[in-house]
Structures are given as structure tokens and as C-alpha cells.
N, C-alpha and C positions, 0 to 999 in steps of 0.2 A: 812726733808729727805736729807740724806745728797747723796753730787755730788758728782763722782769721778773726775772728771778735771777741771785744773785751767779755771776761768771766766775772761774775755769777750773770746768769740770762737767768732772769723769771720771766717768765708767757703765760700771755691768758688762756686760761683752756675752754673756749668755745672755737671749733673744729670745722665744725658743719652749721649752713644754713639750718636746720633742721632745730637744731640747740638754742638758734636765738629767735624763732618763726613755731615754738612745741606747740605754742594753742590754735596754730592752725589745723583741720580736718587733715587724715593721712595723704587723702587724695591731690589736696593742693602741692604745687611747686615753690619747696622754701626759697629757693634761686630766687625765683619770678616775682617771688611775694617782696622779697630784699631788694631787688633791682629796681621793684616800682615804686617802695619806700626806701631810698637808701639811708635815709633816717636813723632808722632802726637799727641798721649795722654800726653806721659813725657813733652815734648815742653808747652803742656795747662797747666799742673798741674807746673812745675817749673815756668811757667811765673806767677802764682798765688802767689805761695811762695814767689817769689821775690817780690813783690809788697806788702805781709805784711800780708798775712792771715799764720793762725797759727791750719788750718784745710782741707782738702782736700777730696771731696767727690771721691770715685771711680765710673765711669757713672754708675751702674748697674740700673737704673730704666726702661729701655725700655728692660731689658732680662724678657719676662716672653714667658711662655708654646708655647699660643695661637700665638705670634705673628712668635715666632720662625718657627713653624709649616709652618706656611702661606710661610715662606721664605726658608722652605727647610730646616733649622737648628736647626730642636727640638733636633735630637741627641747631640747637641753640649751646652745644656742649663746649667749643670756643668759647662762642658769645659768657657764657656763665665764667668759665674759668679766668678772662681777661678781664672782665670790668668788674667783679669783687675783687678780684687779687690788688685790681687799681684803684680801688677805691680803698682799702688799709693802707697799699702803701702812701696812696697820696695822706690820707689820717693820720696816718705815724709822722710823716713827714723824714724828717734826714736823722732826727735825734732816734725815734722808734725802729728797730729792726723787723720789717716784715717777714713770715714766712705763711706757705702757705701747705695742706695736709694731702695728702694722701691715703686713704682706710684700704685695709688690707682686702673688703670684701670686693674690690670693682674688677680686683683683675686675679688672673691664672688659674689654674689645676696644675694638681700632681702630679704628673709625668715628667719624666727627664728628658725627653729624647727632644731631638732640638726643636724642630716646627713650635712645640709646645711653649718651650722656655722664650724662643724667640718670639711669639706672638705673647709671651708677656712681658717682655724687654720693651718691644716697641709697644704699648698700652702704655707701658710709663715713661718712656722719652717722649710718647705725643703730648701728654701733660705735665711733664717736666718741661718742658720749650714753652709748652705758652705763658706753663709761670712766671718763667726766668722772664720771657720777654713783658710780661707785665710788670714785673718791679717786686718780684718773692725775691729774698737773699738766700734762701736756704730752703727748703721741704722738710717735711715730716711725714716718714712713713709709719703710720700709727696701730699699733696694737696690731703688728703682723703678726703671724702662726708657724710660719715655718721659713728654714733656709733658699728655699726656692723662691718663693716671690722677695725674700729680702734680698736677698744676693742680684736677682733681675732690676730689683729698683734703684740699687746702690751704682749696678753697674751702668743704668740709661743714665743715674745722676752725675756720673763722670763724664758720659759722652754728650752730655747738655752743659758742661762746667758749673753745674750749682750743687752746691754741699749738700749734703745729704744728713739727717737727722733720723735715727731708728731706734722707735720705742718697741717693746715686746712683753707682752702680756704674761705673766708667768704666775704663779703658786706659789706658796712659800720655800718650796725645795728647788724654784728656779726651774721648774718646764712647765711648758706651758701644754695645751691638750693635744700637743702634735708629737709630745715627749719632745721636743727639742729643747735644748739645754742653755742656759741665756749665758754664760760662759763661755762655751763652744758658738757660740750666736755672735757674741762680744771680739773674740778671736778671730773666727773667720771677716766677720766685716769690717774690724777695724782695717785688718790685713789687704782687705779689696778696695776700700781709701771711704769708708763710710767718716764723717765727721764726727758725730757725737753716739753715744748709743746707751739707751737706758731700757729701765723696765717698769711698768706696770704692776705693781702685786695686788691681788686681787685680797689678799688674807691682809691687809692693812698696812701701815707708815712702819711699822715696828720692823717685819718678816722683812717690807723693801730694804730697810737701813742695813740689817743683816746681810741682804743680798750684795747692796751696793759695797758692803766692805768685803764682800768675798773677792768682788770682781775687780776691787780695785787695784790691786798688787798688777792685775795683769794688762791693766787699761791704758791706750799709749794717746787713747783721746778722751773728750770730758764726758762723764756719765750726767747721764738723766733720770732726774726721779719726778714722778708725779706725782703733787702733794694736793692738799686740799686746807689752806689759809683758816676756814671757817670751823672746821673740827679739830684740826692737826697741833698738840702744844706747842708754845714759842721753844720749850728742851726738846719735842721729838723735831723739829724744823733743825735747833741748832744740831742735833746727833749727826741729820742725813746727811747734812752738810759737812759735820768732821769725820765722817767716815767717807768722805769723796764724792758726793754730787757736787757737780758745778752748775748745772742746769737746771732750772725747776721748772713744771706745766704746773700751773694752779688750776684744779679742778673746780672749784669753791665758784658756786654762783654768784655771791657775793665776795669779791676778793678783800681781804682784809688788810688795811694798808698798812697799819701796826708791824704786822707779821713780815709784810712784804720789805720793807722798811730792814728789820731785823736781820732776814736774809743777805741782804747789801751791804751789811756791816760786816756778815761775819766773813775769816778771811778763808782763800781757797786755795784748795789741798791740793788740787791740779796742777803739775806744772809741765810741758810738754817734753822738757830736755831730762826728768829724771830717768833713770833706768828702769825698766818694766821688764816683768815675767812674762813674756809674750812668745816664744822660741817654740812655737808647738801645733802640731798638725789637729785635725779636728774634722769630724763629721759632726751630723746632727744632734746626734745623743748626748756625745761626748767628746772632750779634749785631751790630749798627748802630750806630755811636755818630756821633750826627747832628750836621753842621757846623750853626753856627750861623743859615746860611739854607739850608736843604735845597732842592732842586730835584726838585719833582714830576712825573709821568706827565702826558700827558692822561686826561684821565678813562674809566673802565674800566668797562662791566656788566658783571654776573655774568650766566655760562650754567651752563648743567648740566656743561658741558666746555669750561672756559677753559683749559686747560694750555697748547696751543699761542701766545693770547695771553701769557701771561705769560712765557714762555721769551721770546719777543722783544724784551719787557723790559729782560732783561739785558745787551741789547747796547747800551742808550742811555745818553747821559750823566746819569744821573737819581740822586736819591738816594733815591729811594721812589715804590711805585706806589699813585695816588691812586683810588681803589674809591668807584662811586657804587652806592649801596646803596637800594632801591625796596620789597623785602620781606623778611620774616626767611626765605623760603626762598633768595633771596643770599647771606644771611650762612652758610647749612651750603654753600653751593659756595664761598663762599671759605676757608671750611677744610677741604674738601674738594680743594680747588688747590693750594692756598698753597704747599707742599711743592714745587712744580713749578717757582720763582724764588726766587733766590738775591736778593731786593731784602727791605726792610720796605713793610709796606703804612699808607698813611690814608683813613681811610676817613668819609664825608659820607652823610648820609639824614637827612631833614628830619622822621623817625618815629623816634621814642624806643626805642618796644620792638625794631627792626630792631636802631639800635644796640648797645644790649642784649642780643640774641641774637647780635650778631655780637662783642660783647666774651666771653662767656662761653664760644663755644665756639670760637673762633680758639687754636689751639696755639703761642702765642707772644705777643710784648706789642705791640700795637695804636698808633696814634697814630690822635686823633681830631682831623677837622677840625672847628674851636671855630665855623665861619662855618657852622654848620648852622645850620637855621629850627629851634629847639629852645633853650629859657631856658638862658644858660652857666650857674647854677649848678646846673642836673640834669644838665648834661653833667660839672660839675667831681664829683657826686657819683658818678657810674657809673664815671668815672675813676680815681678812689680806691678803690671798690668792687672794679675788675676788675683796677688795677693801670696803667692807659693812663697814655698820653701826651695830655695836650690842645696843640694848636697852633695 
């Protein structure tokens, strides 16, 4: 998959208004406090620059609906997200690459069934558009939790045409408190046309480096690590980087230009046309990587409450459970199940739109049976679109 901007990206990691406005009272509006001094932003973002990053996040991750509301300033939710977004990128100017955040808290809930996912799709295309239209090259959607709001945001970032960047918060074992698996995270959204995609470790630079080399075998775009200049050694900086980050967030209040410097130098392991382990179906938990002739279920309908079918699934010798699909009310109970078997699912319906509604809200990556009564190239295109497997 190819990138559009030159590798190694280091970015500064102030996210949010809120990050560069702390000493203000909780009540006040970091927005409103930056918009009236825009000072104070230019000041954070030049001192970045100068110090050697070669990317600048605009704060927008603490503008969403709900909080604005609480604070008096929902009318002004535009207003906030287009004049900080323009005002870094006018700072950055043409050499700095702007982007701008996303926090996983402002949008969705858990439920599959569509109303839900679609009102959180369109939450992040309505702030995905006015990024783009302000001058962000890219987003980041930061320290998400689960495949539901990433997959929602990845896929509004396609239909706004801005690249999409996904960090994910994880543990040293790679899941994060939603047990989703940053592997299976990596795989699904590379596959839905996410741009870059990293992790978070919470257990420190060491457990991340470890991560970052698990994931890298199977990474077919550039991982992100976020490091911290001011604590992190100039060896664990060089590690992350040879075990496959290309991307860095510097957390460091103080960025260290030394370090940053450092980074620039060393060379990257990225390269977009190698060949990757990437061939493999995946829900939230967990990833599939499928033997060359897989061995299917018998064939399975959807009810309102399949869980008990699919749990006995897992005691057979199979490599995937094979899902005959009749309506698009199937396809919200099979992600409304899916959670309940440890297998990957393929799934067959001789109706376009079923597939469709079942590729779009399945929390993981799909493999579709190509011997549907349906033209193979509208199946090879939804494929591509949603990220599936055709077989």
C-alpha cells in the first residue's frame, strides 16, 4: 500500500487544547482561551518545529458535541475545529505536515446494529470534512478502544479522502481494556485502507518495541510508536525504530532536539512494496491466518441468539465458520454474535445489499464466499471497499 509522505514522521504530542491551556480552572474553555490568545498555540507549535519535528498535530481532540455543550459552546463546534486546524496549518506552513486528533471519548457506543454504527460514522465525517477543509493532511484517531469506533472512523476517513492515522492504547500483551487485540486491530484496518496504525503501551517504550516487532511481519502500512524524547534512551529510540516504527508521537513536554535529530538519521525498515503476512481474517480478539485450503462449517443461519451455535464451533476441526446470509437483519446478528467464537467467519447471500450490510458492520475482517449468485467483480469491489477476503 503505498504512503503518501516521506518516512520517519516525528509529531509533537500536544493533542488537545486542554494540554497547552492545564493551568486554566476545569470550567474554562481551552478552545476559547487559544482562539483569544492564539499566541500561546503558535509559541507550542514553533517551539516544536524548532526542535526538529517535521509534523504538527492541531489540538482538536477535546472539540467534540457533548463537551462543548456542558461548557456553553456547542454553537461554536465548527467555529473551534476550523480556525485551530488553520491556524497550525498556516504555522507549519508548506515544509510542516499538519494533522489534526480525534479522542476516542467524543463519539459511539457498543452496539452493532446499524442506526448505532451509522450515527457514529457520520460524528466523524462531520469532523473529518471540516478538518480536511481547513488544511489537516491526515487525522489521528487517538487511543481508541475498540474495533467499532476504529473501523467507523477509518471508514468516514475514506469517504472525506483524508488519511487516516490509528493509535491504540494497549498493555504489554497487546489488548487493550476492551480485550481487543492490536494485531487483529493492525489487520482489520490496514485492510479497510487505514494509513498508518500504532500503539500506545501503557507498561513502557521496552513492552511497545516488543509489540511493534510482533506486528511488524504483518504491517503492509507504517507503524506508530509513541515515545517520550525526555525519558526514553537515545538505544531504546534507536530499538523502536529497528524493529519497524516509522512514525513517532513525542509525548515529552519538553521535546528534545538531540533525540529528535537522532531519529532522522536512523534508516527505515518500512518499505511499502515488501511482501507481508497479512492473508487473514480477524475479529476483535483475535487473528486467522488461513492455511492454504481452509476447511469450513456447515452452513449456519443467523437468529436473534446464535451464541450457543457458535460456541460449538469451536470444538470442531474447522478453519472458519461458513454464515448463510437471507437479510440484512442477519448480518446485525452476526455481529451482534460473532464475539461468542473464537473461529473467522465466510459468509454467502445471493443479495448484494445483505453482504454489504454485513461487511460494514462485522467488527473484524470478513472472508466472502466468491460462489455467491452475485457478478465477481461487485463482490471484488465491496471487498476492497470493506477490506474482505474474497475466496
Amino acid at each position: 500500500m503505498e504512503f503518501l509522505y516521506s518516512l520517519p514522521i516525528i509529531i509533537d504530542g500536544m493533542t488537545s487544547c486542554n494540554e497547552i491551556t492545564k493551568d486554566n480552572p476545569d470550567n474554562i474553555c481551552a478552545e476559547k482561551t487559544v482562539l483569544d490568545n492564539p499566541d500561546i498555540l503558535i509559541s507550542v507549535k514553533k517551539t516544536a518545529i524548532k526542535n526538529g519535528v517535521n509534523s504538527i498535530f492541531a489540538p482538536t481532540g477535546g472539540i467534540f458535541h457533548s463537551r462543548l455543550k456542558d461548557l456553553g459552546y456547542d454553537d461554536s463546534f465548527s467555529e473551534f475545529i476550523t480556525k485551530i486546524t488553520e491556524l497550525c496549518s498556516d504555522t507549519g506552513g508548506d515544509d510542516i505536515l499538519t494533522g489534526s486528533v480525534i479522542i476516542h471519548k467524543q463519539v459511539g457506543r457498543i452496539e452493532y446494529k446499524s442506526p448505532a454504527f451509522e450515527d457514529c460514522y457520520f460524528s466523524y465525517l462531520e469532523k473529518m470534512t471540516l478538518l480536511k477543509d481547513s488544511g489537516a493532511k491526515y487525522v489521528l484517531l487517538k487511543n481508541h478502544k475498540d474495533l467499532f469506533n476504529m473501523r467507523a472512523g477509518v471508514l468516514a476517513a475514506k469517504t472525506a479522502k483524508l488519511p487516516v492515522f490509528v493509535i491504540m492504547e494497549v498493555d504489554d500483551e497487546g489488548k487493550n481494556n476492551e480485550d481487543t487485540d492490536y494485531i487483529a486491530a493492525l489487520i482489520t484496518l490496514q485492510s479497510l485502507g487505514a494509513s498508518a496504525f500504532g500503539i500506545y503501551c501503557t507498561d513502557g517504550i521496552k513492552h511497545e518495541t516488543a509489540l511493534i516487532k510482533k506486528a511488524f511481519p504483518h504491517a503492509e502500512i507504517p507503524l506508530i510508536a509513541v515515545i517520550n524524547t525526555q525519558t526514553d534512551t537515545e538505544k531504546e529510540l534507536q530499538r523502536i525504530s529497528e524493529k519497524g516504527a516509522s512514525i513517532f508521537i513525542d509525548a515529552a513536554e519538553n521535546i528534545q532536539k538531540d533525540k529528535i535529530a537522532l531519529l532522522k538519521k536512523l534508516p527505515v525498515k518500512f518499505t511499502s512494496d515488501s511482501e507481508k503476512d497479512s492473508f487473514a481474517a480477524a475479529v476483535d480478539r483475535e487473528v486467522f491466518f488461513l492455511p492454504e485450503a481452509p476447511v469450513f462449517s456447515e452452513p449456519l443461519y443467523c437468529t436473534y441468539d446464535m451464541s450457543d451455535e457458535l460456541i460449538d464451533f469451536d470444538d470442531e476441526n474447522i478453519n472458519a465458520i461458513y454464515i448463510e446470509l437471507t437479510s440484512t437483519d442477519d448480518a446485525s446478528y452476526l455481529a451482534d454474535n460473532a464475539n461468542m467464537s473464537r473461529l473467522p467467519f465466510i459468509i454467502h447471500s445471493n443479495d448484494i445489499t445483505t453482504i454489504e450490510a454485513a461487511l460494514r458492520y462485522f467488527q473484524g475482517r470478513l472472508i466472502i464466499d466468491k460462489k455467491c449468485d452475485i457478478d465477481e467483480q461487485k463482490l471484488q469491489k465491496l471487498a476492497r471497499k470493506y477490506g474482505a477476503i474474497l475466496y
